[in-house]
N, CA, C and O atoms as a DFTB+ gen file, in Angstrom:
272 C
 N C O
     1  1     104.828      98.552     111.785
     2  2     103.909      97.848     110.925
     3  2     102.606      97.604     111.665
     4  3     102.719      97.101     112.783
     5  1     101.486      97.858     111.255
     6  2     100.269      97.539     111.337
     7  2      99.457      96.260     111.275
     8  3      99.370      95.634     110.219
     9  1      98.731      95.774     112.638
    10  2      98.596      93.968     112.041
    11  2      97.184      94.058     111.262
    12  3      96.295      94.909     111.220
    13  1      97.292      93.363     110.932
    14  2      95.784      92.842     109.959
    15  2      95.100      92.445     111.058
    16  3      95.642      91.795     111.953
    17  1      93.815      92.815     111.080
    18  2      92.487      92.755     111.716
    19  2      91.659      90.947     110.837
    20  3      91.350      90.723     109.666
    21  1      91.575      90.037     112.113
    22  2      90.791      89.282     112.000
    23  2      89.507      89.204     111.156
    24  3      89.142      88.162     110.611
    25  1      88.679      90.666     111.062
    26  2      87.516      90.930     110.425
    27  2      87.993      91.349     109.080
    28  3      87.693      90.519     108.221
    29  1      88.428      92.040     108.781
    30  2      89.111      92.303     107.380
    31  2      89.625      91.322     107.014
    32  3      89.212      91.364     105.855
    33  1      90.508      89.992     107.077
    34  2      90.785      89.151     106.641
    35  2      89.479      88.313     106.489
    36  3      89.580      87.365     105.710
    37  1      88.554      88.450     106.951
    38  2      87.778      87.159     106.756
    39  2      87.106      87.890     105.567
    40  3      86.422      87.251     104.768
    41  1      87.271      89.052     105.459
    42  2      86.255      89.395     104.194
    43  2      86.702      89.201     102.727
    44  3      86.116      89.388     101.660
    45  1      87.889      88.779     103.025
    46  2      88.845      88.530     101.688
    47  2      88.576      87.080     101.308
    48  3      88.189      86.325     102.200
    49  1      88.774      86.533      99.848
    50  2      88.840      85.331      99.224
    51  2      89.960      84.564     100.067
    52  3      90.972      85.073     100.550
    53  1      89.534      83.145     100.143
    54  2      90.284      82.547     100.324
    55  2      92.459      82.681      99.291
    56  3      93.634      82.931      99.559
    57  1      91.685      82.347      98.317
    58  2      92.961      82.813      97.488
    59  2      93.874      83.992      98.031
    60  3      95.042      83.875      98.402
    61  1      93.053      85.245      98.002
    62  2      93.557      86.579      98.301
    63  2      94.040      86.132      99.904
    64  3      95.259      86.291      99.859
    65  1      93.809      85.811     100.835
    66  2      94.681      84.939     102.158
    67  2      95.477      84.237     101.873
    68  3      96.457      84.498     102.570
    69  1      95.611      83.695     101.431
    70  2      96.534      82.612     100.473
    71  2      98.266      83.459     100.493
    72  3      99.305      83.354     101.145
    73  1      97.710      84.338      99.284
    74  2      98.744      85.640      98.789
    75  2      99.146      85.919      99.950
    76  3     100.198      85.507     100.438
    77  1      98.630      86.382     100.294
    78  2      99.231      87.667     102.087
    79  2      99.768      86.361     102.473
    80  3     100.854      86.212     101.912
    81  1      99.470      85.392     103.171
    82  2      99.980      84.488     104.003
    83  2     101.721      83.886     103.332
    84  3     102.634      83.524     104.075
    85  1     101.790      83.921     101.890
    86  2     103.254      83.428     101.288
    87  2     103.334      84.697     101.479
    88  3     103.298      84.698     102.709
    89  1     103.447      86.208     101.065
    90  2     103.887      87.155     101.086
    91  2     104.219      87.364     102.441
    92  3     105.183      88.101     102.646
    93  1     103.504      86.772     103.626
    94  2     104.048      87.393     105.085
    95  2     105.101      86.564     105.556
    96  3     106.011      86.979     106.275
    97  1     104.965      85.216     105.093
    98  2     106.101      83.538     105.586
    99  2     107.726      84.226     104.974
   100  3     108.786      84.015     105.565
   101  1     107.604      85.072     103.672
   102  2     108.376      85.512     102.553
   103  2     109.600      86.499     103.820
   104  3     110.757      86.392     104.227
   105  1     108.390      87.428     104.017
   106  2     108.918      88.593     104.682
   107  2     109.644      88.544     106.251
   108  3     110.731      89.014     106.587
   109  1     108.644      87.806     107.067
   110  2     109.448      87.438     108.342
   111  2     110.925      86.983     108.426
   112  3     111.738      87.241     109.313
   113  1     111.147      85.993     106.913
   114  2     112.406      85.393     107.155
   115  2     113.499      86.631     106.700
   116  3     114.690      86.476     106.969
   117  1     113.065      87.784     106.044
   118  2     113.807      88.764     105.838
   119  2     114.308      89.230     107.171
   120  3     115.452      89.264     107.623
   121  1     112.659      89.731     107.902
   122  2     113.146      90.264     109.167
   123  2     113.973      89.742     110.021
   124  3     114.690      90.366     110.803
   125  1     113.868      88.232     109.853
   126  2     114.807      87.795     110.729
   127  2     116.514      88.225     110.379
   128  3     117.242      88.914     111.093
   129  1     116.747      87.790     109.487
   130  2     117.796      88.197     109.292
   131  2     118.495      89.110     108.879
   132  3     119.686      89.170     108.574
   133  1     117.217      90.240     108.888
   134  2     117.967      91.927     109.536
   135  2     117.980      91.979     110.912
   136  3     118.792      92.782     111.370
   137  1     117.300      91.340     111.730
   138  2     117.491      91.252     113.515
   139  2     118.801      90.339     113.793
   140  3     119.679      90.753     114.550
   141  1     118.910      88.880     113.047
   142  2     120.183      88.422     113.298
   143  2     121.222      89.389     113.254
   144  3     121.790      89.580     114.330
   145  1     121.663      90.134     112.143
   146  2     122.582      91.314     111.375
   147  2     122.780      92.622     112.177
   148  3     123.628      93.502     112.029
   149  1     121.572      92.489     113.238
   150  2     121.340      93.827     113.801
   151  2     121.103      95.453     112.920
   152  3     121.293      96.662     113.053
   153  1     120.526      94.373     111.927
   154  2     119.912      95.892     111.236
   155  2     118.392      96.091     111.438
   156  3     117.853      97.158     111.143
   157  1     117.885      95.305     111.820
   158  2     116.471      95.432     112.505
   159  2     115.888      96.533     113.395
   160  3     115.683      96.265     114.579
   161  1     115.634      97.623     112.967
   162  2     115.676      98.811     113.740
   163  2     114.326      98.267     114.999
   164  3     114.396      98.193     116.226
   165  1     113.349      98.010     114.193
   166  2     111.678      97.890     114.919
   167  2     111.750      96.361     115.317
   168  3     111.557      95.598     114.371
   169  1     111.933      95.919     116.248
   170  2     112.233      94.427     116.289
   171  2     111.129      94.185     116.437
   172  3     110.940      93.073     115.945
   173  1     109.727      94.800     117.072
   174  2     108.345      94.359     117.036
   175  2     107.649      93.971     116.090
   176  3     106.611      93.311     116.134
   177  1     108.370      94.492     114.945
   178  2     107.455      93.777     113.857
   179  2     107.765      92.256     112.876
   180  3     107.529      91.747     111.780
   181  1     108.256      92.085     113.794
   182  2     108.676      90.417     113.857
   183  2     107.239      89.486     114.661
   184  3     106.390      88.629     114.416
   185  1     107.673      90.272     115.605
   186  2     106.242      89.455     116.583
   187  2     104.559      89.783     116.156
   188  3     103.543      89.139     116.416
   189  1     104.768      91.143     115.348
   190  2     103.368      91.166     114.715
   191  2     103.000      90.653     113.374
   192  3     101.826      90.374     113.127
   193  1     103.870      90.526     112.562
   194  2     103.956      89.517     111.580
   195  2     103.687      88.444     111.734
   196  3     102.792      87.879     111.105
   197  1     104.825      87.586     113.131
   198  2     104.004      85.790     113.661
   199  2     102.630      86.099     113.679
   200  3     101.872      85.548     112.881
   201  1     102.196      86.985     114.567
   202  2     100.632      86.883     114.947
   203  2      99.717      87.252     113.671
   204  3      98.559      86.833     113.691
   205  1     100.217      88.117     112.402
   206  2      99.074      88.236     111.570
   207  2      99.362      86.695     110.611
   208  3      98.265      86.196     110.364
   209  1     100.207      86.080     110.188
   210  2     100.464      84.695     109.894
   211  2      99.320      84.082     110.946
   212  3      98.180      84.024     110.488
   213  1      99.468      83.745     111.943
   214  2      98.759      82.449     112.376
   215  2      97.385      82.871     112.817
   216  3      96.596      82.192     113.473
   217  1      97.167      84.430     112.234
   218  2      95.475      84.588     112.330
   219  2      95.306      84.423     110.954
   220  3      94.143      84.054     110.790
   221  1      96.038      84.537     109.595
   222  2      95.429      84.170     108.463
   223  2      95.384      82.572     108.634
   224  3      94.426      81.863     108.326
   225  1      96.372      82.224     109.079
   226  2      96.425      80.529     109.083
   227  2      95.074      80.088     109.753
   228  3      94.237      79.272     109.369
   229  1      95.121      80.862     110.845
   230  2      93.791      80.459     111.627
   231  2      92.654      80.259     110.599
   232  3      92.085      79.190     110.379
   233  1      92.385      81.560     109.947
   234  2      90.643      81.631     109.693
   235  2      91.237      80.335     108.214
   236  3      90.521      79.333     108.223
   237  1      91.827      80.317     107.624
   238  2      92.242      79.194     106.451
   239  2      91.583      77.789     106.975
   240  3      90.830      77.042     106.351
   241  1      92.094      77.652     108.310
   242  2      91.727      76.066     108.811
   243  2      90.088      76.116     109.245
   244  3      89.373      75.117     109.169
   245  1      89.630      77.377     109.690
   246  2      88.072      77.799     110.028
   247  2      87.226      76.979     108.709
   248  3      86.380      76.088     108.790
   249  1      87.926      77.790     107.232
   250  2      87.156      77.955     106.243
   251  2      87.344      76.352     106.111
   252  3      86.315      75.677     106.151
   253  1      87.971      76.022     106.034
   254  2      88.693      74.458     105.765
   255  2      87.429      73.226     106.760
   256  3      86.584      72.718     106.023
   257  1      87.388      73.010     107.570
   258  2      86.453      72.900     108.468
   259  2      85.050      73.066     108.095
   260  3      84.306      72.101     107.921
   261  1      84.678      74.303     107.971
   262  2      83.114      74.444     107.229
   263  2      83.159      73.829     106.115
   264  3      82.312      72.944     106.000
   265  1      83.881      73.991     105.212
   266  2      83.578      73.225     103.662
   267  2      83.551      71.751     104.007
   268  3      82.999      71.073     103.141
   269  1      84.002      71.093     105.043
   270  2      84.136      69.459     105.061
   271  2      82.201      69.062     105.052
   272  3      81.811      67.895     105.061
């Protein structure tokens, strides 16, 4: 799996981050428990999933911040 780029996310709507961010929280807990199961072939994309989560989370709290 491929991570999402910091710059491409910021060019998206807040909303549209929004989406990806429940769609990625959704998916990790899958992965996890194809890695618990040992059906997890790519176990790396566990750890690139955390990291594209807490860079959408990131720029969310950025945008969050400027609007105050």
């Amino acid at each position: 799996m491929k991570s999402r780029k910091a710059s491409d996310l910021r060019s998206l709507s807040t909303q549209e981050i929004e989406g990806f961010l429940k769609e990625s929280e959704e998916s990790i807990v899958r992965l996890r428990f194809q890695a618990a199961l040992g059906q997890l072939d790519d176990t790396s994309t566990v750890k690139t999933m955390r990291k594209d989560i807490a860079r959408m989370k990131t720029i969310l709290t950025e945008r969050k911040k400027l609007s105050n």
